[in-house]
N, C-alpha and C positions, 0 to 999 in steps of 0.2 A: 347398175346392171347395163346401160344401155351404154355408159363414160368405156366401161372394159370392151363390150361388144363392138363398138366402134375402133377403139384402138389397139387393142389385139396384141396384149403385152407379149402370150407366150405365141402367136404368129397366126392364130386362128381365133374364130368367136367364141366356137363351143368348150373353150379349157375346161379344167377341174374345176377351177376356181365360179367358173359363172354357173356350173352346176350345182356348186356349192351354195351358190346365190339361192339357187333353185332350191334344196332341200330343205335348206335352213328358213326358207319363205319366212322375211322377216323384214321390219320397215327399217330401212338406213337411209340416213340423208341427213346432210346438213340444217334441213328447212322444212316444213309440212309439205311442202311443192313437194321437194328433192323428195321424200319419203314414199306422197302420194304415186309420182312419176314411176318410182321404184318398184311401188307394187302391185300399178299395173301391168307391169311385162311378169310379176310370179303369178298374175291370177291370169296369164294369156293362158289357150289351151295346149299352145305347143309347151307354156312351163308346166302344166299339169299333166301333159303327158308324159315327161320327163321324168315326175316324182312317181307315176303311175308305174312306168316300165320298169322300176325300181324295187316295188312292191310285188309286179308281176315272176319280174326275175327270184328275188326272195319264195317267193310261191314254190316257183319252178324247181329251183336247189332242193327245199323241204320236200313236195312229190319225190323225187327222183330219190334222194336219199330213202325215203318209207319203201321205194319200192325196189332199192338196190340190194338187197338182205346185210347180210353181216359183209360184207367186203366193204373198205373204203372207198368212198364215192370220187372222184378224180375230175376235178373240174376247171375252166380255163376260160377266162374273161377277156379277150381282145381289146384292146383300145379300153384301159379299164377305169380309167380317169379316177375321181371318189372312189370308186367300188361301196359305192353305198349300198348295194344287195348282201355285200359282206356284213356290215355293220346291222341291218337290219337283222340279220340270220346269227349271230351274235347273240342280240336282244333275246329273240325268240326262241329258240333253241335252249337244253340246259347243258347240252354237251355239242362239243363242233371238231370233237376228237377224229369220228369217221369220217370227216371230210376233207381230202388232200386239195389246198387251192393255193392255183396259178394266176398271176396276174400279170399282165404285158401293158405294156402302153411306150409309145415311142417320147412321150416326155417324161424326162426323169424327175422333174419338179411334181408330175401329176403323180409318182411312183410315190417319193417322197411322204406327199401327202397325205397319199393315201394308208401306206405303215405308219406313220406317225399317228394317224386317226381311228386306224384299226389296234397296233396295238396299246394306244391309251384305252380304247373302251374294252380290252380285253383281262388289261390288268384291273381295270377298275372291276369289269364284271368275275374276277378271278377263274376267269375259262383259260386254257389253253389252245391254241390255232396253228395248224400246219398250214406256212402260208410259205410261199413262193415268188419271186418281184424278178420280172424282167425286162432291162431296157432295148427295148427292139423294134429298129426303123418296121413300119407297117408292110414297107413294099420290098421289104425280106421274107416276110413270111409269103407273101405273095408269089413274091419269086420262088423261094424253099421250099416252102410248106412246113409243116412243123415237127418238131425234134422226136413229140413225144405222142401217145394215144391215151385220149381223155373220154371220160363216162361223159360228160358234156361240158360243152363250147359254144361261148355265146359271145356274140356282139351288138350291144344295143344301139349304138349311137356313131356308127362308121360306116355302116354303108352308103348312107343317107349323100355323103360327100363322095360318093364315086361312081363314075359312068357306067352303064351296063355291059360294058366289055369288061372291065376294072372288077366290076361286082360278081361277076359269073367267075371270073380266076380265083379271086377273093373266098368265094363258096364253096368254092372245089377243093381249095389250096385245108380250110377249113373242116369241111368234111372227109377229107383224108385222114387228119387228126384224131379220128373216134375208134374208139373200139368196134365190136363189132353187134354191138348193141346199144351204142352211145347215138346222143341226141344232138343236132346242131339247132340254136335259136337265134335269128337276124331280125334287126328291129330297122324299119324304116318309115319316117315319117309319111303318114299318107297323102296323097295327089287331093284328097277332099279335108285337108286341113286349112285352118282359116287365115285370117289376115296373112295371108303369103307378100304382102303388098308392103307391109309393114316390116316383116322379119328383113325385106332385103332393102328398102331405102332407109327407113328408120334405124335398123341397128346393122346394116351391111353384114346379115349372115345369111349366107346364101345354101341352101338345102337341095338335092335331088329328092324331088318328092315322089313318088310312084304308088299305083292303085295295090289292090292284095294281088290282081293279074299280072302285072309289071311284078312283083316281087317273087313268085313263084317261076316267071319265066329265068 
């Protein structure tokens, strides 16, 4: 976890892949060292709040759907990396027919992935998915805004890397996207989150942390 963090194959810390690291919360390593090393950074809280916003977003999709009646619920992940809330809502669900989803992310390797991962457990769980894969620079949409108008639009793990000018276009550029009764959710690591000290000398991933005040403005 910490060999990728540091060297930042696909050009940043937070890939798909160390997310992966993260859901999969599992001991690897060459050596009981290397395993131990491993699985202190999945038991840090910022990795458990990773697996958390996961389950949170899962949550989120399921409400909204119960309360969208019979129309197709229209959904759009930003920077979607895993799209682990897909695969959890998969599991849980017995049908995922009314739910139209979109997924963006500007790496096509994390796109990749994430179809390859969604639809193996799709075929394995014999469900059908209307799914949607888009590769698109982040700071198009920003600039654009977006093509289409979604029941909700979420990004958990992007804002946290952009300045508060960057973030206010960001949200706007996003909430333009909704219908007219759609929902936006931004996730950002909080200002009272721990070992900050650690995230940026020890694995050099460097976070905008901000209070619920800061995220609101």
């Amino acid at each position: 976890f910490a060999d990728r963090s540091l060297k930042k194959p696909r050009g940043y810390a937070g890939d798909f892949e160390m997310m992966n690291f993260i859901y999969r919360n599992e001991e690897v390593g060459k050596s009981l060292f290397a395993k131990c090393l491993h699985r202190y950074y999945l038991i840090h809280p910022n990795a458990r709040a990773v697996r958390n916003r996961a389950l949170y977003l899962k949550n989120k999709i399921i409400s909204t759907l119960q309360n969208h009646g019979n129309r197709p619920l229209k959904i759009l992940s930003v920077a979607c990396g895993p799209a682990q809330e897909i695969q959890l809502i998969l599991q849980e669900l017995d049908s995922v027919k009314n739910i139209e989803i979109h997924l963006l992310d500007q790496d096509l390797t994390a796109l990749r992935n994430a179809q390859r991962n969604i639809k193996g457990l799709a075929r394995k769980l014999g469900k059908e998915i209307n799914i949607h894969y888009y590769h698109k620079a982040i700071r198009n949409i920003i600039t654009e805004g977006l093509e289409n108008k979604y029941d909700l639009v979420y990004s958990a793990g992007l804002f946290d890397y952009f300045s508060d000018p960057v973030a206010r276009l960001a949200a706007k550029r996003l909430f333009g996207g909704l219908n007219n009764d759609g929902q936006l959710v931004v996730g950002n690591f909080t200002a009272a989150a721990q070992n900050k000290v650690l995230m940026e000398l020890a694995l050099d991933w460097n976070l905008i942390y901000r209070t619920e005040e800061d995220l609101l403005q």
